[in-house]
C-alpha positions in Angstrom: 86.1 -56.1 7.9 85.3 -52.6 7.7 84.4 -50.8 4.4 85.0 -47.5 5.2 88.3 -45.3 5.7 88.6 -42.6 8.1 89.2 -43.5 11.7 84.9 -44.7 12.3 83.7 -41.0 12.7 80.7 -40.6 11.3 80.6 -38.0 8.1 78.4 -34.7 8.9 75.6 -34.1 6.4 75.9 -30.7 4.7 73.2 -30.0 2.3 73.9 -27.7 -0.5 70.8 -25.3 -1.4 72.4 -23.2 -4.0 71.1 -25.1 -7.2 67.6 -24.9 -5.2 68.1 -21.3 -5.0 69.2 -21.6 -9.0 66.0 -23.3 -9.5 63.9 -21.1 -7.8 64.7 -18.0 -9.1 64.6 -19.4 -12.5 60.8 -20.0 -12.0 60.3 -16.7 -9.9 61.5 -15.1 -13.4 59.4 -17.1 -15.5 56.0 -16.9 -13.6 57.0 -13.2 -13.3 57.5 -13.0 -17.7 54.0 -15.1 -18.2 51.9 -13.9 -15.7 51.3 -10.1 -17.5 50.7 -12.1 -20.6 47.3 -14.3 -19.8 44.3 -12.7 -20.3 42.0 -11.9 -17.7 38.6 -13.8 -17.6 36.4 -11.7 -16.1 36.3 -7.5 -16.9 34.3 -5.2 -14.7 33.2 -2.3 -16.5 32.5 0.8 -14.5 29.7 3.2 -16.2 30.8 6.6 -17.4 29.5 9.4 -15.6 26.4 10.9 -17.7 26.4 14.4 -19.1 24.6 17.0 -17.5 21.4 17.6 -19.6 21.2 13.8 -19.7 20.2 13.6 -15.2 16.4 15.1 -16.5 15.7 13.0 -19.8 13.0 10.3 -19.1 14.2 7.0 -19.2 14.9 4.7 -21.8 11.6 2.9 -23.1 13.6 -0.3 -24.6 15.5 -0.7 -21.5 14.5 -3.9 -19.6 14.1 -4.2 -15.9 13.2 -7.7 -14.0 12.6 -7.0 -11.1 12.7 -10.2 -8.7 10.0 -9.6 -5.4 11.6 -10.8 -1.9 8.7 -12.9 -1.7 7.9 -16.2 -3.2 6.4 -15.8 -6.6 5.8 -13.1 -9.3 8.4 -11.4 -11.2 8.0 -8.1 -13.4 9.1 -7.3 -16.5 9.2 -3.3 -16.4 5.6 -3.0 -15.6 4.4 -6.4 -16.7 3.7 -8.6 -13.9 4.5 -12.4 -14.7 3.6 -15.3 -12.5 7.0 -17.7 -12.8 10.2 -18.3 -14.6 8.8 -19.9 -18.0 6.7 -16.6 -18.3 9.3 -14.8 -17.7 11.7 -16.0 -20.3 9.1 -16.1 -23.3 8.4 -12.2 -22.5 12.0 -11.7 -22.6 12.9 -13.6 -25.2 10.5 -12.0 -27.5 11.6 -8.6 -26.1 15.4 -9.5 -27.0 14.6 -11.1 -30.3 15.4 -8.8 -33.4 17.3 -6.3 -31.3 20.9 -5.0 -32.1 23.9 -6.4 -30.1 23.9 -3.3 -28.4 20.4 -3.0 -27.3 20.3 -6.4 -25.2 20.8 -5.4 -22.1 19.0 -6.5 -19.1 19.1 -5.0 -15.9 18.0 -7.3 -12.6 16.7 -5.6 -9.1 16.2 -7.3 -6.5 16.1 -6.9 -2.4 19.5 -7.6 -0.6 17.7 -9.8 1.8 17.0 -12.6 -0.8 18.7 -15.6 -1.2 21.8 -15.2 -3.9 20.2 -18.6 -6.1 17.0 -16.8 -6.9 19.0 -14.3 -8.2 21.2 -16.8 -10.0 18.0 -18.5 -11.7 16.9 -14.9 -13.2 20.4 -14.5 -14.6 20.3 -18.2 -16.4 16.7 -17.2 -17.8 17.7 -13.9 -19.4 21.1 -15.4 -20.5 18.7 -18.1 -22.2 16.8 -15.3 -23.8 19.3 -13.7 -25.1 20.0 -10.5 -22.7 23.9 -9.3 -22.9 25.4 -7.6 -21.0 23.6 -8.1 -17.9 23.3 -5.9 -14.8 22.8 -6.1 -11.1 20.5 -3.7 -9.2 19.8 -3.4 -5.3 16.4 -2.5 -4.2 16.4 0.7 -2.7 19.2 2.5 -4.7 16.9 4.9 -6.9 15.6 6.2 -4.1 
């Protein structure tokens, strides 16, 4: 006993991709709608160019510059030589502490051959101490 009509051919399958298509476009349109809309996590701010008369002034005495040696050891703060991280972050965070918002910020040089977690442990201390915004010097640029 057979259960099928139809003379035993079998049936061709025919698959129908228009509601895919439907659904597809549907979330094309809505990623395209939200994706404008969330904010962005991380902003790079590019430096305005300084004024003329500015190129000759003598630089800023409460600016901060750690400077991170290639070798093992040592770290500056300006001109103050310190021997290790702990040193490092009580200088800074008694330079930082009483400042403005807008006088925090710490600038970090160091060579381009050293590895990238040094660096990274100089950033945690002066985010510890206070230092905001933060910025990122290569050796050799003010030559």
């Amino acid at each position: 006993m057979g259960m099928g009509g139809g003379g035993g051919k079998d049936a061709t399958p025919y698959i129908n991709v228009t509601p895919l298509i439907d659904v597809l476009l549907v979330l094309l349109i809505i990623f395209m709608v939200i994706s404008p809309q969330k904010p962005h996590r991380f902003e790079a701010k590019i430096p305005e160019k300084p004024p003329e008369n500015m190129k000759d002034a003598p630089p800023d005495p409460l600016s901060l510059l750690v400077t991170v040696p290639s070798t093992g050891g040592g770290y500056k703060l300006n001109t103050e030589e310190l021997k290790d991280l702990n040193s490092l972050s009580e200088r800074l965070f008694g330079a930082l502490n009483g400042r403005p918002a807008d006088r925090k910020a710490v600038f970090i040089k160091a060579p381009q051959r050293l590895a990238y977690g040094e660096v990274v442990k100089v950033i945690d201390v002066v985010k510890q101490a206070g230092g905001q915004p933060i910025g990122l010097q290569i050796e050799g640029l003010d030559q």
